[in-house]
Phi, psi and omega in degrees: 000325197274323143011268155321308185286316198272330154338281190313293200287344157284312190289310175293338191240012174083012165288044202260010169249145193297324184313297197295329177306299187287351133339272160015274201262351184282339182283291179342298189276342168299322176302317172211083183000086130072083167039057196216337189216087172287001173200160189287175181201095175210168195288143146296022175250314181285353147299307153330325182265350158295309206219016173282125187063034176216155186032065171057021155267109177332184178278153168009280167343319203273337188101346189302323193280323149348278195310327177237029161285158199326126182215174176064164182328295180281016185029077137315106157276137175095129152318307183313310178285006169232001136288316195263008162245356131340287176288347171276359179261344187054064154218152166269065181290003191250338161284315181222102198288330175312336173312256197015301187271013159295132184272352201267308167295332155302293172300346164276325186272334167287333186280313167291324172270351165307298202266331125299044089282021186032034192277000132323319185283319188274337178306309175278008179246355204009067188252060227290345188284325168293334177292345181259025185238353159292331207263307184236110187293327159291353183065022173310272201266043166332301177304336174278314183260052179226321129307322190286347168305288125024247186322305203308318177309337180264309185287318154296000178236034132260134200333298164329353171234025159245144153286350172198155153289174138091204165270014161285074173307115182208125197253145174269165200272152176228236152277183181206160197260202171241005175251027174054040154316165172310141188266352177238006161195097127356269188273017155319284209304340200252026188023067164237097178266011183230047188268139144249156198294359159285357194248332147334117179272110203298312199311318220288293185337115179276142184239153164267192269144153183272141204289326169251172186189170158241164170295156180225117123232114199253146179187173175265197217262355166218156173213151173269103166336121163092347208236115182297134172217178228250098179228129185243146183228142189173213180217128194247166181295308190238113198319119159348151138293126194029070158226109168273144192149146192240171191314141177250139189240149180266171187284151171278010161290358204265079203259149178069185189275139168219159187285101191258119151305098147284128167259138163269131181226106213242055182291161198110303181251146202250085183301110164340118173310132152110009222219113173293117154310335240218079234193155190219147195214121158262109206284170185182118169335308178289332156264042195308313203242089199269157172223177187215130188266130144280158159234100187257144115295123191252159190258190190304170161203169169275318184317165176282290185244118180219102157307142160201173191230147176232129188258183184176141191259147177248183152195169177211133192040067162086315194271114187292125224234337177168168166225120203263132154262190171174136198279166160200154169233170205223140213237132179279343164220129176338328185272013158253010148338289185324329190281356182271157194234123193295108164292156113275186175233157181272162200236092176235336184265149180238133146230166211207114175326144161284155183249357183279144198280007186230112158326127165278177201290320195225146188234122169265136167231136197240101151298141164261155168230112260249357172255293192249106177313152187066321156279155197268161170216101152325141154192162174209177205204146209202120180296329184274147171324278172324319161262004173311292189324321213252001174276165177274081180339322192261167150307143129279124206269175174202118163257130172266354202080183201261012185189100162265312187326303187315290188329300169290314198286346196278304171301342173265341177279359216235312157329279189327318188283341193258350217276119167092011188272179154298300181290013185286342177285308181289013159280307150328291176291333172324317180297329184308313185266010183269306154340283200286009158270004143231069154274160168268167179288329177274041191256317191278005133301284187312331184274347155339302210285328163284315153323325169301293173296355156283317183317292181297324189269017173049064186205131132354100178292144159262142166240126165257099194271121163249128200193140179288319203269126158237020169273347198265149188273074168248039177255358175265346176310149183270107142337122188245161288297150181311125172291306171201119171343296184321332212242148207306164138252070191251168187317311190279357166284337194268349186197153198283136169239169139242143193219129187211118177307073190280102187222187247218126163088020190221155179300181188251176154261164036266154162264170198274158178297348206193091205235160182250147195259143171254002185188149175206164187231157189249000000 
């Protein structure tokens, strides 16, 4: 697992030299027994006596030395020092000081407080004693981390632990303990230089899964109304035949074996009772590419010939990682089989994993549905527990009417004309509730349930909205109950929202997090 992780966040902050590596990670395994204790673990009250009314924590009362005790490789202490490696991380650790201990975030914020302290510099001077009086100013274990410096240089400067020559550094996976020591060097941490990779027991070896895949949906390219078959959804080495979709890449918080949510979305079609839309797969280094059978029934129909598309969602932890289509036409009687001329399909839509590590709380994915203009097909997808509980397993159908494009241009003239009025906020808001009637209902059980979980986690929620459809506002709808009073009640006032379009000729995702403005006018 560590591996994978200490790769990416070395590669990003210039730690790419053996000098600077073996610094590095020797610092790592001193800080936190040997990649083993990512947040301190002692009672509160001896946090209180540690850190109460220090590094930006209130007293005893508030709760901050608790809240803000030591996390991550390099224990970041304090509210202040968790606002101010928040914002160089673009993460909200001062809401949620527990990110830290995500190991993909723990090794960026040690990597990042490494290279803002320029511990590069003292690293290529191997002046390794000022880096540890930099990082723990007390020296408690110098004498350990120092062997672990030691072992590291002999060991990062034989060839069998690079992946390139010269100073493109990149270390390989190797054995691992079961207690998930650096997987690729062990006998760093356990100060052992004369293990060799014959001597690597493999079974040992924690494995990733491959980072990227495509979709699999194989069925046959026609089906008979009424008549059942067979459809598998999963993940293959090599993009399909008529299957549209691009490489789907997983978030790099995702390490190891993990679990992908598929929503299957078949309209049109009748799913065997007892039979989920909705379905979970375990990827696993041994099992990269697992698949899972639908039974679909297409329903009666008058048409002859009826196209029709069966989608699929993938996501992993919360986070929507791509989406796959695939046409089929569906024949109203077996003897018109004969009549069809086999297509291909263009391989046109690309999606791409959001890539920021921390999944929003609730992800909307708004689908058209490729048989009837105007109607939506919903689903929604969620990291917490607490909002799980409340998805909806099926699609949810929605109409919007046949020209939302009319809709929105009607609504932006109808602005314009009002732009400096009294009535232009209750004008709005009516548009607001107008909006939020064609929403399904079962989007306001979930934001119940999201209002609950702002309370609890003391936060703002994040939405991340995805849709196909992109002229309807629905970041303006009015939201029933008020998250917070203060504030207008259209959606995007009551929670950080985003919204990103998925269509054929549009950027991919992810989107981004973050962008910078040269000019802005108040």
């Amino acid at each position: 697992m560590w591996a994978e992780i200490l790769n990416m966040v070395m590669e990003e902050f210039e730690i790419n030299t053996v000098l600077r590596a073996s610094a590095f990670l020797a610092m790592c395994a001193d800080q936190s027994n040997q990649l083993t204790v990512l947040n301190e673990r002692f009672s509160k009250e001896c946090a209180n006596n540690l850190y109460a009314n220090k590094f930006g924590n209130g007293g005893p009362a508030t709760g901050d030395a608790w809240r803000f005790r030591g996390r991550g490789i390099f224990h970041i202490i304090g509210r202040s020092n968790y606002r101010s490696l928040g914002n160089a991380l673009d993460l909200p650790l001062e809401d949620r000081p527990e990110l830290l201990e995500d190991p993909y975030i723990a090794a960026r914020s040690a990597a990042h407080y490494w290279q803002s302290r320029s511990l590069n510099k003292l690293a290529d001077k191997k002046d390794f004693h000022s880096i540890e009086k930099c990082i723990d100013g007390a020296q408690h274990g110098l004498d350990e981390a120092v062997v672990y410096w030691e072992i590291a240089q002999l060991v990062l400067s034989e060839s069998s632990y690079l992946n390139a020559p010269g100073d493109s550094l990149r270390l390989k996976r190797g054995c691992a303990s079961q207690q998930e020591h650096i997987s690729y060097g062990d006998d760093i941490l356990r100060g052992n230089s004369n293990t060799s990779k014959s001597q690597q027991n493999p079974s040992t070896s924690i494995s990733d899964p491959p980072r990227s895949a495509y979709a699999v949906l194989d069925c046959p390219d026609s089906a008979i109304a009424e008549e059942e078959f067979t459809l598998i959804v999963g993940l293959g080495k090599e993009q399909a035949n008529n299957v549209t979709g691009g490489t789907m890449i997983r978030p790099p918080s995702s390490i190891g074996p993990y679990r992908l949510t598929i929503q299957a979305v078949a309209d049109g079609f009748m799913l065997r009772t007892g039979e989920s839309w909705r379905r979970e797969l375990m990827v696993t280094a041994e099992a990269p590419y697992p698949t899972v059978e639908f039974h679909l029934t297409p329903e009666a129909q008058q048409k002859n010939l009826q196209p029709r598309i069966i989608q699929a969602m993938y996501s992993v932890d919360g986070q929507t990682m791509g989406a796959a289509f695939r046409p089929i036409t569906v024949v109203k009687t077996a003897g018109l089989l004969d009549t069809l001329t086999p297509k291909t399909v263009e391989q046109g839509i690309d999606f791409s994993i959001p890539t920021n590590p921390i999944a929003p709380d609730l992800t909307i994915r708004i689908l058209e549905d490729a048989e009837r203009e105007g109607r939506l097909l919903w689903d929604f997808d969620s990291p917490h527990a607490d909002i799980i509980t409340a998805l909806s397993h099926e699609p949810i159908k929605t109409y919007i009417g046949q020209n939302p494009q009319a809709f929105t241009r009607l609504l932006i003239n109808r602005v314009n004309l009002r732009e400096g009025q009294e009535d232009l906020y209750p004008f709005l808001c009516g548009i607001g509730q107008e909006i939020a009637d064609k929403m399904p209902t079962e989007f306001w059980t979930l934001f119940t349930a999201l209002i609950a979980l702002s309370k609890k986690l003391k936060r703002t929620p994040t939405v991340l909205l995805l849709s196909q459809e992109p002229y309807i506002p629905w970041e303006l709808a009015v939201v029933e109950p008020l998250l917070d009073s203060n504030a207008p009640p259209f959606l995007s006032a009551q929670v950080n929202l985003g919204r990103w379009v998925l269509r054929q000729r549009r950027p991919k995702l992810p989107p981004p997090t973050s962008t910078q403005l040269s000019k802005y006018t108040r």
